[in-house]
C-alpha positions as CSV (number, residue, x, y, z in Angstrom):
1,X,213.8,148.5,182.1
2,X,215.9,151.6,181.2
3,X,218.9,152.3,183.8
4,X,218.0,156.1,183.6
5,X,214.7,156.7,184.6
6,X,212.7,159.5,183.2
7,X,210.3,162.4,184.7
8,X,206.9,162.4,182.9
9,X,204.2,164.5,183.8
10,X,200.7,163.7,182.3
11,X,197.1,165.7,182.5
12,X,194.2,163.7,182.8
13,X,196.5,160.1,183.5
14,X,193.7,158.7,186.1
15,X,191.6,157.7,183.4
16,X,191.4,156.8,179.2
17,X,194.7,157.3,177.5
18,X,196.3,159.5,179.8
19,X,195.7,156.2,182.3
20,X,197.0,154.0,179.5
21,X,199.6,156.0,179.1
22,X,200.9,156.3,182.4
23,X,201.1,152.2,183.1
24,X,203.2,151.9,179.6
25,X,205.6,154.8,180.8
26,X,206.3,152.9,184.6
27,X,206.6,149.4,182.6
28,X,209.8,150.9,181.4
29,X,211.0,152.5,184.5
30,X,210.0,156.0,184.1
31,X,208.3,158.1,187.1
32,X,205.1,159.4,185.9
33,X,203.5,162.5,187.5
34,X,199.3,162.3,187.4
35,X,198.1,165.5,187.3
36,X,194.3,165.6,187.4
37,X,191.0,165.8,189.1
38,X,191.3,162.7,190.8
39,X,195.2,162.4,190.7
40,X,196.9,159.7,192.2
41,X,199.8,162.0,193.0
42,X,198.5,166.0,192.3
43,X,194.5,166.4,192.8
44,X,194.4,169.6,190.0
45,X,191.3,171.6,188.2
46,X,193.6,172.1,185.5
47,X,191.4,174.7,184.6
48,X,192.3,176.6,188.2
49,X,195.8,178.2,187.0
50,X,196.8,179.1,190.0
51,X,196.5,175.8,191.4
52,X,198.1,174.1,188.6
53,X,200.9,176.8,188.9
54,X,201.4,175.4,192.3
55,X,201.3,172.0,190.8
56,X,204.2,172.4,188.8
57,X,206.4,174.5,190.9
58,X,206.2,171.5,193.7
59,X,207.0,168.9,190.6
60,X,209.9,170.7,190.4
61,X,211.2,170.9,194.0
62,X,210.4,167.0,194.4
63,X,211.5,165.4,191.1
64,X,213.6,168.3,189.1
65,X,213.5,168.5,185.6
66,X,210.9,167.1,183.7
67,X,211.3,164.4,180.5
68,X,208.0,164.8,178.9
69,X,205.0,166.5,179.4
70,X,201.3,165.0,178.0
71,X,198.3,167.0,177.9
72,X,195.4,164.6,178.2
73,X,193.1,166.4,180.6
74,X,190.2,167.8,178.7
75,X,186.2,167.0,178.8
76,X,183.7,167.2,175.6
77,X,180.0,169.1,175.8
78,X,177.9,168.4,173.1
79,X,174.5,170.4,172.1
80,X,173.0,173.3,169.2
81,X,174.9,176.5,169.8
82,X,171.7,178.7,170.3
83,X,170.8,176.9,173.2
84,X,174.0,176.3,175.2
85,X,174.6,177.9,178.5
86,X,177.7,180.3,179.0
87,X,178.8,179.0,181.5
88,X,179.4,175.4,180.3
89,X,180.7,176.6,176.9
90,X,183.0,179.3,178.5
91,X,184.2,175.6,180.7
92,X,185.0,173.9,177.6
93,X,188.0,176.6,176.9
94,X,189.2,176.8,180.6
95,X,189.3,172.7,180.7
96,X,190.6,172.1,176.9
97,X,192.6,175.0,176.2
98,X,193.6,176.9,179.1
99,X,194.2,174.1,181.1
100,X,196.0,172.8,178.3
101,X,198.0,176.2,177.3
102,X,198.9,176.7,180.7
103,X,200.4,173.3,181.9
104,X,203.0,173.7,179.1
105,X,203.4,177.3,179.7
106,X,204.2,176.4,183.6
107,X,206.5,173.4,182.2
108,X,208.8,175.4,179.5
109,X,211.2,176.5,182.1
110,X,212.0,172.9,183.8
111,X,211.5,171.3,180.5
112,X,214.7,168.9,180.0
113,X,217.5,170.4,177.0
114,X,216.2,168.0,175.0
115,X,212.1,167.5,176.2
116,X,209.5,166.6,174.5
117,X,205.9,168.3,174.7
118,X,202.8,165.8,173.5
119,X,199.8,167.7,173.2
120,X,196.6,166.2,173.1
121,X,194.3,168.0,170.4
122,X,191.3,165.9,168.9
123,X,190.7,165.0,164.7
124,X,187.9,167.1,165.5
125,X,190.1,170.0,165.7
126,X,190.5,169.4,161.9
127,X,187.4,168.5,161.1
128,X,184.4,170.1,162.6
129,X,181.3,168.0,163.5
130,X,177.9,169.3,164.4
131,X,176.4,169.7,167.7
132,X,179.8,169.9,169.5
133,X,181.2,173.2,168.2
134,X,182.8,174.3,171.2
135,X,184.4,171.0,171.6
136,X,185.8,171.2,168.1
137,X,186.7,174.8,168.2
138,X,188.7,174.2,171.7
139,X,190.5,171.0,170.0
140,X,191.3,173.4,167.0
141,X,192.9,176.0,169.5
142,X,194.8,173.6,171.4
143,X,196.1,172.3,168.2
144,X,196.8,175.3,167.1
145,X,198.6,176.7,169.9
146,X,201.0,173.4,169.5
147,X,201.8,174.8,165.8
148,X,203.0,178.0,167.7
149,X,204.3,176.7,170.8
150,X,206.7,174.3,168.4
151,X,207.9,177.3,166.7
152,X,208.6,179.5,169.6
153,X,211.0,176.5,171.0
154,X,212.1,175.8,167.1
155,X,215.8,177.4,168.1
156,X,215.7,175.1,171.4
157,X,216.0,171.4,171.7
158,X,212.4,171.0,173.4
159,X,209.9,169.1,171.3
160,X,206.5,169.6,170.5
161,X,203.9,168.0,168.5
162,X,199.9,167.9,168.5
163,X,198.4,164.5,168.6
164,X,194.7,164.7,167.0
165,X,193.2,161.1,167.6
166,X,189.8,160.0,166.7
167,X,186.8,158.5,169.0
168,X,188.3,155.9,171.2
169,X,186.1,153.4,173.5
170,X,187.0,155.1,176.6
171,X,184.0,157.0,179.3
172,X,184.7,160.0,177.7
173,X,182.0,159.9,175.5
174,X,179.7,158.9,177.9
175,X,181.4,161.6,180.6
176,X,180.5,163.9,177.9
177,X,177.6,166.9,178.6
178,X,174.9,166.0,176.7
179,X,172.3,168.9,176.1
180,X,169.8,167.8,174.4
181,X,167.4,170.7,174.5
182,X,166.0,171.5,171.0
183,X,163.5,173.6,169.1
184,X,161.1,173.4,165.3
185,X,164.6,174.1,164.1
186,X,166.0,171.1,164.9
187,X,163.4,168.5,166.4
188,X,165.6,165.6,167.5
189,X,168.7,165.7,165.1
190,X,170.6,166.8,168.3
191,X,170.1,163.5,170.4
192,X,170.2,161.6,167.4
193,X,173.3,163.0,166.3
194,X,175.2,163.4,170.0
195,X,173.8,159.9,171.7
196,X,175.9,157.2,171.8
197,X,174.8,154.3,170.1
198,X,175.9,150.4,169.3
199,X,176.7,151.6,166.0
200,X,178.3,154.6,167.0
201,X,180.4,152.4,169.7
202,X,181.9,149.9,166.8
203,X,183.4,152.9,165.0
204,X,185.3,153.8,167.9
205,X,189.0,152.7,168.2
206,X,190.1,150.6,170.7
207,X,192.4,152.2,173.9
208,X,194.6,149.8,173.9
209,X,195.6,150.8,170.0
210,X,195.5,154.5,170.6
211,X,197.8,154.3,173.4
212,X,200.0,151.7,171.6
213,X,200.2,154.6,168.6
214,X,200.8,157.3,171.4
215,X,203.2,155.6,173.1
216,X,205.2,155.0,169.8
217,X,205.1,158.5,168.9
218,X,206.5,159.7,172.5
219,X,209.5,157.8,171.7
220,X,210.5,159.0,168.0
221,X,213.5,160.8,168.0
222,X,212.4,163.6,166.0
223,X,208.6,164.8,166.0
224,X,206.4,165.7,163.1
225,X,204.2,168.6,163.9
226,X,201.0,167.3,164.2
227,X,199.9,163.1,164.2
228,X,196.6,162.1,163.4
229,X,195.2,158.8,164.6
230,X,192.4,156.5,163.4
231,X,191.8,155.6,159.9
232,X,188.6,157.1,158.9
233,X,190.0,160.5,160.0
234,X,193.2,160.0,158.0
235,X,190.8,158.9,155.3
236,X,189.1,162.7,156.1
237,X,192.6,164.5,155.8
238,X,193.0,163.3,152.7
239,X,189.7,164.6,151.7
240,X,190.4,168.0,153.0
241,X,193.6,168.3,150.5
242,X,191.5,167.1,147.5
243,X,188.0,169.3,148.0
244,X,186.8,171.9,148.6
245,X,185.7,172.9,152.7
246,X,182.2,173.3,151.1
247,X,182.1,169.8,149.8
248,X,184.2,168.1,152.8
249,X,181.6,170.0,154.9
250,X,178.4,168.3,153.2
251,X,180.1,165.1,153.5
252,X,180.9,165.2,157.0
253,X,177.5,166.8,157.6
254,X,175.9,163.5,155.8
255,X,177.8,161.2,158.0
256,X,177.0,162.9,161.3
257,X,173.7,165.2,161.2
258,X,170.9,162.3,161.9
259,X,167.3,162.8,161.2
C-alpha cells in the first residue's frame, strides 16, 4: 500500500469497469469517490448538471484536490434511426457526453498540478456499427472532446487521454435499450443484429482483463492520446489506416448487419 494516498473520483464505479476499477484503486490505498446512479458515496444523474455541479463542489470541501478523474458512467440504446424516439436518443447525449463533458469540466479547477483525466470513449467511437448510431456517435464525441480537452490543458501538467475499449462481458449489454421495432425495410436485421447472443457473448472480453489494461494505463507516467483495447478492434484500426472508409465500412457492415 502507497504511504500517500490518492483522491480518485470515478463515474459509473457501482458497476462493470468503473466497479472494477474502484476495488483495484482502494487495494492500493487510494480513496475512491463513486459518482453514479446508485453511488455508494454520491447518488448522481450524471446527466442532471446541476446536480453533478453540486457533486463536485462537496468532493471538494470533503476530500480537497482530486488525483484522477474516470468517466465510466454512460448507457448504450440500440435500434434503426427512423424509428427511434427523441427523447431516448436526445438521453444518449445527456448520459454519454454531457454527463461526460461536464464532470471533467466541474473537475479542471481542483484537478491536482499534476492530474490525470481518463475518459471513457467506446472503439465504437472509431468505428461505427449499425443499429446503435447514437451510441457510436456519443462515443465519437466524447472521444473527441478528450482530443480537445488534452490540448486545452497541453501548457498545464493535467493529463488526459480517451480510452476506447471493445465489448466487454459486463450487464451493459444487456442494460442496453433494445428497440426492436422494424419495417419492409428492414424485417428482422435489427434484432438479429442488436440481440445478444452465445456467439456474440464469446467475442466479448473479459472485465477482469479490461480493467487489468485500464488500471495499467492510469498509472503510466506520460499518457498517449487515445488507447484502444481489445484485439479485433486494434485489428480494425489498422484497417482504417490501410482502406478506404468505403471498404472498412462494407467490411464492418458484413460482420455486424445479420439477415
Amino acid at each position: 500500500m502507497r504511504i500517500e494516498k490518492r483522491t480518485i473520483v470515478i463515474t459509473g464505479a457501482s458497476s462493470g469497469i468503473g466497479l472494477g476499477l474502484k476495488e483495484k484503486f482502494e487495494k492500493k490505498g487510494d480513496v475512491v469517490i463513486d459518482v453514479s446512479l446508485n453511488g455508494a458515496d454520491y447518488q448522481c444523474d450524471v446527466a442532471d448538471h446541476k446536480q453533478l455541479k453540486a457533486v463536485f463542489d462537496d468532493i471538494y470541501l470533503n476530500h480537497g484536490e482530486i488525483d484522477i478523474l474516470v468517466t465510466c458512467a454512460g448507457y448504450g440504446i440500440s435500434g434503426a434511426i427512423e424509428l427511434l424516439k427523441e427523447e431516448d436518443t436526445k438521453k444518449q447525449f445527456d448520459v454519454n457526453f454531457f454527463g461526460t463533458a461536464n464532470a471533467c469540466k466541474y473537475a479542471i479547477p481542483m484537478m491536482k498540478k499534476k492530474g490525470k483525466m481518463v475518459i471513457i470513449a467506446s472503439a465504437t467511437a472509431l468505428f461505427p456499427l449499425p443499429f446503435k448510431a447514437y451510441y457510436c456517435a456519443s462515443k465519437a464525441a466524447v472521444d473527441s472532446f478528450a482530443q480537445s480537452l488534452r490540448m486545452e490543458l497541453s501548457r498545464t501538467k493535467i493529463q488526459v487521454t480517451s480510452i476506447c475499449p471493445g465489448d466487454i462481458k459486463t450487464n451493459f449489454s444487456n442494460n442496453r435499450v433494445k428497440v426492436y421495432e422494424t419495417n419492409e425495410r428492414y424485417g428482422n436485421s435489427i434484432e438479429l443484429s442488436t440481440k445478444p447472443t452465445e456467439k456474440t457473448e464469446k467475442r466479448r472480453m473479459p472485465p477482469e482483463y479490461a480493467v487489468k489494461k485500464l488500471m495499467k494505463i492510469c498509472e503510466k507516467k506520460h499518457f498517449k492520446p487515445r488507447y484502444i483495447i481489445g484485439k479485433q478492434y486494434k485489428f480494425f484500426n489498422v484497417c482504417r489506416k490501410v482502406f478506404t472508409t468505403n471498404r472498412l465500412n462494407k467490411f464492418i457492415t458484413k460482420i455486424f448487419y445479420k439477415k
